[in-house]
Biopython code that builds the backbone (N, CA, C, O; Angstrom):
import numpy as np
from Bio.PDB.StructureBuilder import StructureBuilder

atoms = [
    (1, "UNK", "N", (-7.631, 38.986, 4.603)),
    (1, "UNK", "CA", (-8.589, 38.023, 4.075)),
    (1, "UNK", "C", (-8.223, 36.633, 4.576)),
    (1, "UNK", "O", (-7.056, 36.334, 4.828)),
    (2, "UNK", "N", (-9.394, 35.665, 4.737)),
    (2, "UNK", "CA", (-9.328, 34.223, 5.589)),
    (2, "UNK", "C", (-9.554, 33.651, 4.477)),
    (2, "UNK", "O", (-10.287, 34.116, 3.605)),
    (3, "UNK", "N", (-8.948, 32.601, 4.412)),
    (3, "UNK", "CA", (-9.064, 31.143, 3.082)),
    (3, "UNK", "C", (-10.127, 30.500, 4.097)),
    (3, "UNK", "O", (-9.687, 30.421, 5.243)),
    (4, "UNK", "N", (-10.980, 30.191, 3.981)),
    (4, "UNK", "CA", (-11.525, 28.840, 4.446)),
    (4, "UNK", "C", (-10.881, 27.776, 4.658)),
    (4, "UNK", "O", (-9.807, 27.602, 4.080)),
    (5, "UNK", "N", (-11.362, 26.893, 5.476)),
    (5, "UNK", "CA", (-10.929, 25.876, 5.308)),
    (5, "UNK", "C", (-11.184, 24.592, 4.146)),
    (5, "UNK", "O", (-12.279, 24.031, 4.166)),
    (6, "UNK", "N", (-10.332, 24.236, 3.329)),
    (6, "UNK", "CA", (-10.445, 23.768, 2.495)),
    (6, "UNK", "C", (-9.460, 22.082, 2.149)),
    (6, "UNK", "O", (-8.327, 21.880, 2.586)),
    (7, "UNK", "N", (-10.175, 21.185, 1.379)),
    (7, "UNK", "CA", (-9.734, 19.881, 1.112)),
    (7, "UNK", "C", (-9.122, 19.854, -0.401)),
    (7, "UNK", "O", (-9.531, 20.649, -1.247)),
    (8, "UNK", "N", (-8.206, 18.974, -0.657)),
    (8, "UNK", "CA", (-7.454, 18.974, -2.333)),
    (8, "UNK", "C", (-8.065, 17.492, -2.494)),
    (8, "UNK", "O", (-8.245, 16.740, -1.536)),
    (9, "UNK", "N", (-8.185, 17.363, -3.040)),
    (9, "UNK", "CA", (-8.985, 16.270, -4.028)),
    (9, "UNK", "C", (-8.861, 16.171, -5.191)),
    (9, "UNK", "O", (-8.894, 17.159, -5.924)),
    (10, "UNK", "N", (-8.630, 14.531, -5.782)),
    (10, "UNK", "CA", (-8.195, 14.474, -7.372)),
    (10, "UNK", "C", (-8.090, 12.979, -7.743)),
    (10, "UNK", "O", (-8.061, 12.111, -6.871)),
    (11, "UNK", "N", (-8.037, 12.726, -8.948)),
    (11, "UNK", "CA", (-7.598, 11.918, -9.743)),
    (11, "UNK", "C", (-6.362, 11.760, -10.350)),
    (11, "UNK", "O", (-5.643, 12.759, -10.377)),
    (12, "UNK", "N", (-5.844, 10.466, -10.970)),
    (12, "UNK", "CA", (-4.633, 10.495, -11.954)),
    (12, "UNK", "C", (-5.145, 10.188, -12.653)),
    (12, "UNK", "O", (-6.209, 9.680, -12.300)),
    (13, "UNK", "N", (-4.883, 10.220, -14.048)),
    (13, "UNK", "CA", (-5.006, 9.157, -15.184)),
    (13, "UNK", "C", (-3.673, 9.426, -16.354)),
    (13, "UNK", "O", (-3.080, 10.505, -16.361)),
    (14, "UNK", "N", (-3.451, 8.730, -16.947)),
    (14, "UNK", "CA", (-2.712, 9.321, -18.372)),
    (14, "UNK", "C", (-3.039, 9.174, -18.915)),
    (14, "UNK", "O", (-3.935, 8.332, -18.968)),
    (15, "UNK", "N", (-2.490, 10.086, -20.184)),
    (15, "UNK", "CA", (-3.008, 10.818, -21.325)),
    (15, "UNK", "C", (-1.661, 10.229, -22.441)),
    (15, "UNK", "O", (-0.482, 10.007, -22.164)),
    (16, "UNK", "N", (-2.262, 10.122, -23.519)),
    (16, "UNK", "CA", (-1.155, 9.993, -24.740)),
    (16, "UNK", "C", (-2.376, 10.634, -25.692)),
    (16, "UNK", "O", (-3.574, 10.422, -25.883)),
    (17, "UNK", "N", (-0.897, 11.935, -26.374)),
    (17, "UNK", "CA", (-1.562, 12.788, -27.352)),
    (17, "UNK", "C", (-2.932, 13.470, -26.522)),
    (17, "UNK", "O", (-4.061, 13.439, -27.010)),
    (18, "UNK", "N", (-2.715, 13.886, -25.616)),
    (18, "UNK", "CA", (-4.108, 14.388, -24.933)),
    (18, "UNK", "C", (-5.548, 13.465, -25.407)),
    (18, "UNK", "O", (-6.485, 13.766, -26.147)),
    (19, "UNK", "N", (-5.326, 12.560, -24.831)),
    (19, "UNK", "CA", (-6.766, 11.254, -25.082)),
    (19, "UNK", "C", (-6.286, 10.404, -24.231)),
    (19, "UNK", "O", (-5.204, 9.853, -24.433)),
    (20, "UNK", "N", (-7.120, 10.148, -23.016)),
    (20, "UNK", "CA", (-6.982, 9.331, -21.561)),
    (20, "UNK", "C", (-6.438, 8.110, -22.151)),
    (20, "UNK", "O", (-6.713, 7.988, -23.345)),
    (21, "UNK", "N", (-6.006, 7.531, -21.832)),
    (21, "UNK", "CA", (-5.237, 6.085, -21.738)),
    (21, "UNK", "C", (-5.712, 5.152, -20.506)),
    (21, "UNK", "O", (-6.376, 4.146, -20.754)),
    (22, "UNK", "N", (-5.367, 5.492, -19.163)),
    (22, "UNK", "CA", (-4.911, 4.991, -18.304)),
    (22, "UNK", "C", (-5.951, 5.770, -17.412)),
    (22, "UNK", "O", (-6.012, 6.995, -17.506)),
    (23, "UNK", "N", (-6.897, 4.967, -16.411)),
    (23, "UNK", "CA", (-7.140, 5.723, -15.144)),
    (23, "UNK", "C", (-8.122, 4.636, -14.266)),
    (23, "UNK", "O", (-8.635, 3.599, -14.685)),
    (24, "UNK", "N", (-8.206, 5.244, -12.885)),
    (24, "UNK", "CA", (-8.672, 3.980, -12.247)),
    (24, "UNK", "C", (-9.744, 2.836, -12.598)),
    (24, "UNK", "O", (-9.777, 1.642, -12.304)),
    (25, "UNK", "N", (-10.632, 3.681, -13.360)),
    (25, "UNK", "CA", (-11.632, 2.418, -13.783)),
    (25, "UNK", "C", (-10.887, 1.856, -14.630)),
    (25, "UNK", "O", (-10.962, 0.716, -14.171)),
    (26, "UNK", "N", (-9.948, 1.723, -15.874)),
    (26, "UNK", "CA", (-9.470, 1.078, -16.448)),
    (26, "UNK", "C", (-8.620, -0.019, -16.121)),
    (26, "UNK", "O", (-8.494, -1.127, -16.643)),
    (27, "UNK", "N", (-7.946, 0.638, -14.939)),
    (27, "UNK", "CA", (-7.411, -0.407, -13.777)),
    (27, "UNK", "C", (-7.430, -1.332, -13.730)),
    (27, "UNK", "O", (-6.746, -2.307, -14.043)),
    (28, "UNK", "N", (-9.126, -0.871, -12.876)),
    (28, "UNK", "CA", (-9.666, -1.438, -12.126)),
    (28, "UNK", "C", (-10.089, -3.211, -13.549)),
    (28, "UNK", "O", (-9.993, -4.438, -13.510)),
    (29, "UNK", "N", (-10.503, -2.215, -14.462)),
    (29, "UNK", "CA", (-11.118, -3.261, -15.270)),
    (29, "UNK", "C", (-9.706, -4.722, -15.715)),
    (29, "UNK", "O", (-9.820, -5.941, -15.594)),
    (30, "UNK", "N", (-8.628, -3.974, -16.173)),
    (30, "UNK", "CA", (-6.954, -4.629, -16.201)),
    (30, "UNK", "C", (-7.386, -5.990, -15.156)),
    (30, "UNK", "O", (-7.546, -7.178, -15.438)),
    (31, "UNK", "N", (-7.504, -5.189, -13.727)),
    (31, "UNK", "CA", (-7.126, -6.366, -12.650)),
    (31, "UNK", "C", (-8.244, -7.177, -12.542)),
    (31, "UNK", "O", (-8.102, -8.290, -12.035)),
    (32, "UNK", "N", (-9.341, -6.811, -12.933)),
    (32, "UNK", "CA", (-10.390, -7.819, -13.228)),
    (32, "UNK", "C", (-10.264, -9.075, -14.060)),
    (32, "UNK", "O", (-10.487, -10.245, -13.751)),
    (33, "UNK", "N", (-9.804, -8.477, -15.318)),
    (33, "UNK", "CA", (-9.762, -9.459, -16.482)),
    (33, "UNK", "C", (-8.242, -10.147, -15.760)),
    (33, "UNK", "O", (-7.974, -11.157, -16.411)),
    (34, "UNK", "N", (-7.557, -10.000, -15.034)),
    (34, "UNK", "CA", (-5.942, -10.902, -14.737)),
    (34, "UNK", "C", (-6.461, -11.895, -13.780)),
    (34, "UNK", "O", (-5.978, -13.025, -13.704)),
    (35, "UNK", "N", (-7.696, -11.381, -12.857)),
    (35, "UNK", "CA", (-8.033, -12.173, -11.558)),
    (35, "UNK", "C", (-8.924, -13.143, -12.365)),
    (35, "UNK", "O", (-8.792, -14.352, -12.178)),
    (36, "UNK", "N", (-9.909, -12.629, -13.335)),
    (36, "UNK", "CA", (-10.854, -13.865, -13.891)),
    (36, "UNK", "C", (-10.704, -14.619, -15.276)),
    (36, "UNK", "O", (-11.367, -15.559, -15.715)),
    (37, "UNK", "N", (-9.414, -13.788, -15.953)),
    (37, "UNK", "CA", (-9.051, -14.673, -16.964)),
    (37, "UNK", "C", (-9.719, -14.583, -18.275)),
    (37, "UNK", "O", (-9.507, -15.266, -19.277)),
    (38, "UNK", "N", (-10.899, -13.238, -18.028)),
    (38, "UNK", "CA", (-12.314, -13.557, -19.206)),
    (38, "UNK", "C", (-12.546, -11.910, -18.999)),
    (38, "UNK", "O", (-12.486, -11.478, -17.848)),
    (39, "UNK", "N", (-12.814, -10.976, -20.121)),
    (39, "UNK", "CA", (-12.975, -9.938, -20.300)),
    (39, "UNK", "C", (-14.756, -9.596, -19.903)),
    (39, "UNK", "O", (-15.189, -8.549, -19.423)),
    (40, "UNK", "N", (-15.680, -11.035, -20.340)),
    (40, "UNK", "CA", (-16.783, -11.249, -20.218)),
    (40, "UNK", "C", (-17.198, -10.860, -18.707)),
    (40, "UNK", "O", (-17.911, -9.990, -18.209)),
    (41, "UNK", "N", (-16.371, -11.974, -18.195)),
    (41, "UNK", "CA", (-16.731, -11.970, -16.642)),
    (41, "UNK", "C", (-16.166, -10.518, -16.090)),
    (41, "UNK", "O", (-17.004, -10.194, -15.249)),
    (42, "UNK", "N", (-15.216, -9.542, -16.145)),
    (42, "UNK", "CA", (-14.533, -8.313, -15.695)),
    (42, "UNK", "C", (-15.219, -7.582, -16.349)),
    (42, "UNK", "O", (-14.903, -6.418, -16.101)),
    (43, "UNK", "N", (-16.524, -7.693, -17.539)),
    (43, "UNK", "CA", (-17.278, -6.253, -17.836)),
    (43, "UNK", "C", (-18.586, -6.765, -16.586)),
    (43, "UNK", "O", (-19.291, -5.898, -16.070)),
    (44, "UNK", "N", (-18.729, -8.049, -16.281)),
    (44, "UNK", "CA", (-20.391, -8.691, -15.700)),
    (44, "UNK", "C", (-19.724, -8.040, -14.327)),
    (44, "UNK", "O", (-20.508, -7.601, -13.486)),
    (45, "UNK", "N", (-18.729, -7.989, -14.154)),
    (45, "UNK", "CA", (-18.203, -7.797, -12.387)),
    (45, "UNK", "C", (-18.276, -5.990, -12.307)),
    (45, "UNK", "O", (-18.997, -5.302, -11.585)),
    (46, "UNK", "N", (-17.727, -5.757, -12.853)),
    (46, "UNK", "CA", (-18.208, -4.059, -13.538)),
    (46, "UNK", "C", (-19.123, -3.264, -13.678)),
    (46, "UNK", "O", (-19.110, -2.067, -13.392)),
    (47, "UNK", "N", (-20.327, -4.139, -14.312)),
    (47, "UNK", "CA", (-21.662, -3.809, -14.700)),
    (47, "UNK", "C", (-21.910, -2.743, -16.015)),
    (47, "UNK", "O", (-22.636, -1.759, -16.162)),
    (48, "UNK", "N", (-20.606, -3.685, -17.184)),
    (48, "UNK", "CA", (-20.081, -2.809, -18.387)),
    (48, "UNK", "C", (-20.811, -3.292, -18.804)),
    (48, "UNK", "O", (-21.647, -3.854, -18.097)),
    (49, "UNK", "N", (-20.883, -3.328, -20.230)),
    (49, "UNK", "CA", (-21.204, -3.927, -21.371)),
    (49, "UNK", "C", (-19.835, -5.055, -22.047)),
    (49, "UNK", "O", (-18.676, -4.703, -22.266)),
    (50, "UNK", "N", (-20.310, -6.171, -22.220)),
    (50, "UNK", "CA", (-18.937, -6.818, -23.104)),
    (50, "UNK", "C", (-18.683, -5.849, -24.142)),
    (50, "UNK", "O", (-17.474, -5.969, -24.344)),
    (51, "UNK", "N", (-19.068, -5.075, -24.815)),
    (51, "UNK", "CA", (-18.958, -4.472, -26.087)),
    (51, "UNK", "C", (-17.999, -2.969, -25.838)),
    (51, "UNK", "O", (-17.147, -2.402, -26.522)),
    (52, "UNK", "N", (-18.666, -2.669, -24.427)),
    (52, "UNK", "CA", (-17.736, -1.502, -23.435)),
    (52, "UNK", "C", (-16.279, -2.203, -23.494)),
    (52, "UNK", "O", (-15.330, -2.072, -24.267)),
    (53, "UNK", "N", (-16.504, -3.004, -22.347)),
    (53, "UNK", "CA", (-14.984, -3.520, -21.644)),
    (53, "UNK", "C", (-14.166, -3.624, -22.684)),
    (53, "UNK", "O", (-13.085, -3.040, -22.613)),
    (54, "UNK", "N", (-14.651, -4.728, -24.404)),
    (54, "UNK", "CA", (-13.586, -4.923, -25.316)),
    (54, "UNK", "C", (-13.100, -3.391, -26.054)),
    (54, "UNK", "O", (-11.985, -3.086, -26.477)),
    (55, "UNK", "N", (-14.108, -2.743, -26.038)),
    (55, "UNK", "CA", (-13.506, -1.366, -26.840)),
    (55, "UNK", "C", (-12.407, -0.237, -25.871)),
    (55, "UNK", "O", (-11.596, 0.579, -26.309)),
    (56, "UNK", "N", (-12.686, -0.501, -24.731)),
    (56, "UNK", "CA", (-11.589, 0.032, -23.428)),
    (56, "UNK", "C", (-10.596, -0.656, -23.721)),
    (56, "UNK", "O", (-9.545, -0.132, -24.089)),
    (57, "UNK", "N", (-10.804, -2.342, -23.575)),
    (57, "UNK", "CA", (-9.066, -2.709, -23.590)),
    (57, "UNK", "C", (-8.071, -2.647, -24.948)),
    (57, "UNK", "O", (-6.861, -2.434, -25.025)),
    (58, "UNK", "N", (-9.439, -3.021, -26.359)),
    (58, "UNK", "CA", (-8.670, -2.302, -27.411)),
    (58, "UNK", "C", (-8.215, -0.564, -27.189)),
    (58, "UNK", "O", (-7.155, -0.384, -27.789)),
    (59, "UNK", "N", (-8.574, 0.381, -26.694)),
    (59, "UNK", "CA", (-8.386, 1.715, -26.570)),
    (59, "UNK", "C", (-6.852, 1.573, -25.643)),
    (59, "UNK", "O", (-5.810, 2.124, -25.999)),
    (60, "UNK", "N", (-6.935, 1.063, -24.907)),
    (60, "UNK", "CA", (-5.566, 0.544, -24.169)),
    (60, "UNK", "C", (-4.958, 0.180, -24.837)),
    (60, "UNK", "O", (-4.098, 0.947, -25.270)),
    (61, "UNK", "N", (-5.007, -1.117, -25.313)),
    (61, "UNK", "CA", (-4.012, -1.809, -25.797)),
    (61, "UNK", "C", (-2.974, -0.829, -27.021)),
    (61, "UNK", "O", (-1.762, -0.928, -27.207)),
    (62, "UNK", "N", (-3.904, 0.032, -27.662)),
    (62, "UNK", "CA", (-3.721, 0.896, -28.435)),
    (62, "UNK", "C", (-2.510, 2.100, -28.383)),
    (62, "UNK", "O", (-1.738, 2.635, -29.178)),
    (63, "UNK", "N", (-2.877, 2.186, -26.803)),
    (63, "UNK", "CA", (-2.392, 3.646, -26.315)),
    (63, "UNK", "C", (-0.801, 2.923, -25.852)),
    (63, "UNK", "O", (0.050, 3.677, -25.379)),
    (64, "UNK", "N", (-0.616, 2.019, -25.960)),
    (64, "UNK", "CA", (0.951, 1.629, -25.602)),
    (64, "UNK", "C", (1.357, 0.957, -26.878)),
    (64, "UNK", "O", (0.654, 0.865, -27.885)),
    (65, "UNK", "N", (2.739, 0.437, -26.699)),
    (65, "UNK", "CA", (3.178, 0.591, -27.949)),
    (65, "UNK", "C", (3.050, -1.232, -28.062)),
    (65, "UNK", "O", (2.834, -1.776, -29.146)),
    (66, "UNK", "N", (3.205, -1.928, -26.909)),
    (66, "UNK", "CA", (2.661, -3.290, -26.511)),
    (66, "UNK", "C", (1.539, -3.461, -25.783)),
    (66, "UNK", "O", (1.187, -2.765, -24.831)),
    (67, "UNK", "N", (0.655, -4.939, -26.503)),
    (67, "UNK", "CA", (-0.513, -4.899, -25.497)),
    (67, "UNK", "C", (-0.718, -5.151, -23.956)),
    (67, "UNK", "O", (-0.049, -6.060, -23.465)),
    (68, "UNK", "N", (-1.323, -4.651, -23.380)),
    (68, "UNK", "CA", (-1.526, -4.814, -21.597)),
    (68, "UNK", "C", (-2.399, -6.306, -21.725)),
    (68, "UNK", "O", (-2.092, -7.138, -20.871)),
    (69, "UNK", "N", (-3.300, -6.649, -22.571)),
    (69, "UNK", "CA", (-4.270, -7.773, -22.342)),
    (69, "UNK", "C", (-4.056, -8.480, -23.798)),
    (69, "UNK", "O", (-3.958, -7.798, -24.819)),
    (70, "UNK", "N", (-3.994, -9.870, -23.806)),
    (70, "UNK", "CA", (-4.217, -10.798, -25.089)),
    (70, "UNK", "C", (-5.225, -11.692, -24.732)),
    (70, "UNK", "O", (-5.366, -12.398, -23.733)),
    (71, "UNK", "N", (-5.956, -11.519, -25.815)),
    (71, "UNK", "CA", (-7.141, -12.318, -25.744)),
    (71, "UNK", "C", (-6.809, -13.540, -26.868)),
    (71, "UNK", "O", (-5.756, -13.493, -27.504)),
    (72, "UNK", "N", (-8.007, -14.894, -27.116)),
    (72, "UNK", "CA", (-7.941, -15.786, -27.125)),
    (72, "UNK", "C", (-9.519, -15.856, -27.617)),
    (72, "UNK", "O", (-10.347, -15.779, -26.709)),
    (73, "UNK", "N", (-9.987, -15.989, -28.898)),
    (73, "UNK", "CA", (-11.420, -16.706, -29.529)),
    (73, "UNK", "C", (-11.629, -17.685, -28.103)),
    (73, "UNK", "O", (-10.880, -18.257, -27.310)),
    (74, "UNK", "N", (-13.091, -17.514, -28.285)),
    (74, "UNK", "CA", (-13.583, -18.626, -27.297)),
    (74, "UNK", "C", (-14.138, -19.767, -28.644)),
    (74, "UNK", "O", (-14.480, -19.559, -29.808)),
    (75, "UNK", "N", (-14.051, -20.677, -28.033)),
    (75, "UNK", "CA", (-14.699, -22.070, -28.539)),
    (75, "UNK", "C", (-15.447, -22.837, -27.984)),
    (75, "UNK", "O", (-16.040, -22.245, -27.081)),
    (76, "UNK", "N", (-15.815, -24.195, -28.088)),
    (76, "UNK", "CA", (-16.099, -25.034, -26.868)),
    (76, "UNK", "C", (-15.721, -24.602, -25.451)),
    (76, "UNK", "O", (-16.715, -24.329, -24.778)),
    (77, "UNK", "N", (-15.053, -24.524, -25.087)),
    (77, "UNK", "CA", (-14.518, -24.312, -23.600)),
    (77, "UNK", "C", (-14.850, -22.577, -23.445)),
    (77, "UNK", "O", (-15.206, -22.222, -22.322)),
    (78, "UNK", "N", (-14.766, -21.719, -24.310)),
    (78, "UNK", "CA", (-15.332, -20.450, -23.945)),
    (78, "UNK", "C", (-13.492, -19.724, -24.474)),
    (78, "UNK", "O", (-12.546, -20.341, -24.963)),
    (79, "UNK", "N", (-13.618, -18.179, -24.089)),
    (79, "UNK", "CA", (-12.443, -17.821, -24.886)),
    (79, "UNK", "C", (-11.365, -17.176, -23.761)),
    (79, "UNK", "O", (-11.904, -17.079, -22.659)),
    (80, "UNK", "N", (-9.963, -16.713, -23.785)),
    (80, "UNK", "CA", (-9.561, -16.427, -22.124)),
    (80, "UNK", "C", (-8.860, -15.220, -22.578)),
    (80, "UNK", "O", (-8.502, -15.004, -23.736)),
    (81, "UNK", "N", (-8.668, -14.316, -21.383)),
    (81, "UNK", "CA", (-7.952, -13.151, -21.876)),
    (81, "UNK", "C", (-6.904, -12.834, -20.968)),
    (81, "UNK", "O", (-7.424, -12.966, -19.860)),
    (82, "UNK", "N", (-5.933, -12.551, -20.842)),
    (82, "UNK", "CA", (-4.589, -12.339, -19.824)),
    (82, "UNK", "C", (-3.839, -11.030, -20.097)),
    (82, "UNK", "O", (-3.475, -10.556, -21.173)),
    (83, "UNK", "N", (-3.752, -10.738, -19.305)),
    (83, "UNK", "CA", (-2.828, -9.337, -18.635)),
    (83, "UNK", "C", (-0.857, -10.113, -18.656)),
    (83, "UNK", "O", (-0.155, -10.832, -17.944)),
    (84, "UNK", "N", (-0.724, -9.132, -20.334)),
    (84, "UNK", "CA", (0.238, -9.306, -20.580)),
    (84, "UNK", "C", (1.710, -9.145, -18.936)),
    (84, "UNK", "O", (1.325, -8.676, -17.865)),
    (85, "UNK", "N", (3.230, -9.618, -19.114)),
    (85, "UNK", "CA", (4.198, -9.074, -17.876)),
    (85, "UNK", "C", (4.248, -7.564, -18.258)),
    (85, "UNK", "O", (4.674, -6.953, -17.278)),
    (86, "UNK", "N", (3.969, -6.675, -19.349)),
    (86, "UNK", "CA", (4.197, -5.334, -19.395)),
    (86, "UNK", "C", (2.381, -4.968, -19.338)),
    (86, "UNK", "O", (2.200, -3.801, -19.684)),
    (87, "UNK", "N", (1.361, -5.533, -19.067)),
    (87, "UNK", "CA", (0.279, -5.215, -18.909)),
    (87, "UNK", "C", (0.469, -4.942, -16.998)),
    (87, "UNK", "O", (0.214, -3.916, -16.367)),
    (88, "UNK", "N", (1.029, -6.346, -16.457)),
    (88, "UNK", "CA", (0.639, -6.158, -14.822)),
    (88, "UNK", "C", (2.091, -4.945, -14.507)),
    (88, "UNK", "O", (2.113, -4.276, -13.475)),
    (89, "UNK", "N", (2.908, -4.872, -15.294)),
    (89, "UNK", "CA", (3.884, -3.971, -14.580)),
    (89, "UNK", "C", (3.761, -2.531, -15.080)),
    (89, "UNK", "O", (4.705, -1.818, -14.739)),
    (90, "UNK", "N", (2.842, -1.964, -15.789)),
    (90, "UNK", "CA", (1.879, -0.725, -16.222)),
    (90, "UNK", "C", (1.151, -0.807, -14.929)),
    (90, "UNK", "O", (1.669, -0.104, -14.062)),
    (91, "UNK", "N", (-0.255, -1.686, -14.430)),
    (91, "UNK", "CA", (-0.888, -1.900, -13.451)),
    (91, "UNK", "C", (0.383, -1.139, -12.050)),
    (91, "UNK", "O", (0.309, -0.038, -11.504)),
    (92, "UNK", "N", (1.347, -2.159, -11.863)),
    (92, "UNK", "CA", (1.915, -1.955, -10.820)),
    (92, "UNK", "C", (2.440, -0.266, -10.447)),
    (92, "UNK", "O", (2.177, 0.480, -9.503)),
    (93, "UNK", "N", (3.324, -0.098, -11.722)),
    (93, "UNK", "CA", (3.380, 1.392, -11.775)),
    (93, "UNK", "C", (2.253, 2.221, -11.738)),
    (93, "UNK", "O", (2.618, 3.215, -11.110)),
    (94, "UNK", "N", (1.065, 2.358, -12.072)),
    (94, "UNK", "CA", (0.339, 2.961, -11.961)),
    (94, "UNK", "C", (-0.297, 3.138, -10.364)),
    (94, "UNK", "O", (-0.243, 4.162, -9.684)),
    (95, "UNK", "N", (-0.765, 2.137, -10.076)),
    (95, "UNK", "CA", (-0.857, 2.006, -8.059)),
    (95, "UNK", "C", (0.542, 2.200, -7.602)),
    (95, "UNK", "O", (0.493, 1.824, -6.431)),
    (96, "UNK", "N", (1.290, 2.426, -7.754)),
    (96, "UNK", "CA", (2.374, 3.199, -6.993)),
    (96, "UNK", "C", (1.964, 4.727, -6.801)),
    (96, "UNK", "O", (1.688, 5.421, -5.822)),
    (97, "UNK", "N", (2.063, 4.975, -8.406)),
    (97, "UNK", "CA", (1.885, 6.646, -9.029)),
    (97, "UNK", "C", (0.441, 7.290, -7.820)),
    (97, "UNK", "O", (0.542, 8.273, -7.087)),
    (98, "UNK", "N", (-0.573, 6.538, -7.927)),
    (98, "UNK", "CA", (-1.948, 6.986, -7.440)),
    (98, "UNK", "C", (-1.441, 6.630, -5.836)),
    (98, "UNK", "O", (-1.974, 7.531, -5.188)),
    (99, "UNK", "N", (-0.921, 6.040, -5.181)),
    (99, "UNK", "CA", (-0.134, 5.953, -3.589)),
    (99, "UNK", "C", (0.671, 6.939, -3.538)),
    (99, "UNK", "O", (0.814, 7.488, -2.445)),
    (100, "UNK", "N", (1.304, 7.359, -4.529)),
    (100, "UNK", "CA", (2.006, 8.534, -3.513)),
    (100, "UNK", "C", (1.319, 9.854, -4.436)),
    (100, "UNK", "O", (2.056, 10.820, -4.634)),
    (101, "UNK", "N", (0.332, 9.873, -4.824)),
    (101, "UNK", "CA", (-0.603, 11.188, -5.266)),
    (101, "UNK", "C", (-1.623, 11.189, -3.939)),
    (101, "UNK", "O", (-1.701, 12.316, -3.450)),
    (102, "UNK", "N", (-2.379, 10.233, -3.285)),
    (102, "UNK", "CA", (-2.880, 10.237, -2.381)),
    (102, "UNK", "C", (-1.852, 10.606, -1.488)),
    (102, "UNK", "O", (-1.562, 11.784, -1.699)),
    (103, "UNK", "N", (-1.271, 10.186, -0.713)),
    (103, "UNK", "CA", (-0.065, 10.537, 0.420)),
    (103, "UNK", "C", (0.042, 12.227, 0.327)),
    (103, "UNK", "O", (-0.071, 12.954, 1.314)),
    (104, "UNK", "N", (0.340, 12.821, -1.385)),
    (104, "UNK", "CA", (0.637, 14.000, -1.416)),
    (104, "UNK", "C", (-1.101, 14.455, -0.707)),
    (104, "UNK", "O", (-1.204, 14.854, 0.453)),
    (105, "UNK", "N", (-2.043, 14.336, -1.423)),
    (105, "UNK", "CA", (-2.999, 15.043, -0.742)),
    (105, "UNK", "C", (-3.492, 14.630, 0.676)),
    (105, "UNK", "O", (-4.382, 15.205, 1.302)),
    (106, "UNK", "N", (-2.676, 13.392, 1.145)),
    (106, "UNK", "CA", (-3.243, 13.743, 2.600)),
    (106, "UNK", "C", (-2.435, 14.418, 3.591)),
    (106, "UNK", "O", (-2.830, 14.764, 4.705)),
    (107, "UNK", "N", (-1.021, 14.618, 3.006)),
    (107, "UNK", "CA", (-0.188, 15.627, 3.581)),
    (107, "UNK", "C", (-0.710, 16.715, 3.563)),
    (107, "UNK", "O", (-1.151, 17.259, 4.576)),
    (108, "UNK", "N", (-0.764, 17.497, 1.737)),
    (108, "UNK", "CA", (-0.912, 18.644, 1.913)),
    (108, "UNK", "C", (-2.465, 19.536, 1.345)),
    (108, "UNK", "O", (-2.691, 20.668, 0.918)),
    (109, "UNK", "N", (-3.292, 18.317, 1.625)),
    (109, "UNK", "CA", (-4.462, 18.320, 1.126)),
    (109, "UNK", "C", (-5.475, 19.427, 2.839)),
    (109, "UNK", "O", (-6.695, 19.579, 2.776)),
    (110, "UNK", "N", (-4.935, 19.803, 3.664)),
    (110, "UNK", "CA", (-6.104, 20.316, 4.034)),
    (110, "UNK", "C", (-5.401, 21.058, 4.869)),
    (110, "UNK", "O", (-4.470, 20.767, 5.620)),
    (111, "UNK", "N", (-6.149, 22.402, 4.577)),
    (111, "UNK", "CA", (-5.486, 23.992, 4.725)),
    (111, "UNK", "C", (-6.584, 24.638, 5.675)),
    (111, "UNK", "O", (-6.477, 25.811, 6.034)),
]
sb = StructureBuilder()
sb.init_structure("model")
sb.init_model(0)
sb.init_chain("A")
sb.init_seg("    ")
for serial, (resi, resn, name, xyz) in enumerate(atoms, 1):
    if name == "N":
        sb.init_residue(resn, " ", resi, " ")
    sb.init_atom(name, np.array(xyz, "f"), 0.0, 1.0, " ", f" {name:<3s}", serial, name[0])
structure = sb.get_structure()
């Protein structure tokens, strides 16, 4: 019998207590809110809902035992949100983790 030829393909994400935590759109959303400072502007860049993005980063913030993002009431000037040093070094570890999960499947991803 012949295998076809075939591709491996995948995702990472983590899980605490089997309930996602961590995965690229969440990331993705992390490095948004660090680059613009405003959860507002990283759901508008997204094409979330503000009501989405804040219930993701509370769901995050949740899933560790410290928060990844602190936010800040807006006022006059509007309100700001920042990617805690254990928020960007979660981020960092995580794009490591997904670099060498890719690497594995482009090694041994096609049979």
């Amino acid at each position: 019998m012949t295998i076809p030829p075939f591709k491996l393909n995948g995702r990472i994400w983590l899980e605490i207590d089997e309930e996602k935590i961590l995965g690229h759109g969440r990331v993705e959303l992390l490095e948004r809110i660090h680059a613009s400072g405003s959860i507002r502007q990283a759901a508008l860049q997204m094409k979330m809902s503000y009501k989405q993005a804040w219930d993701l980063v509370n769901h995050i913030n949740d899933g560790f035992k410290q928060p990844l993002v602190i936010s800040k009431r807006g006022g006059k000037g509007g309100g700001v949100a920042l990617l805690t040093p254990f928020g960007q070094e979660v981020i960092k570890e995580f794009r490591e983790l997904q670099l060498k999960f890719f690497q594995f499947l482009e090694v041994n991803g096609k049979k």
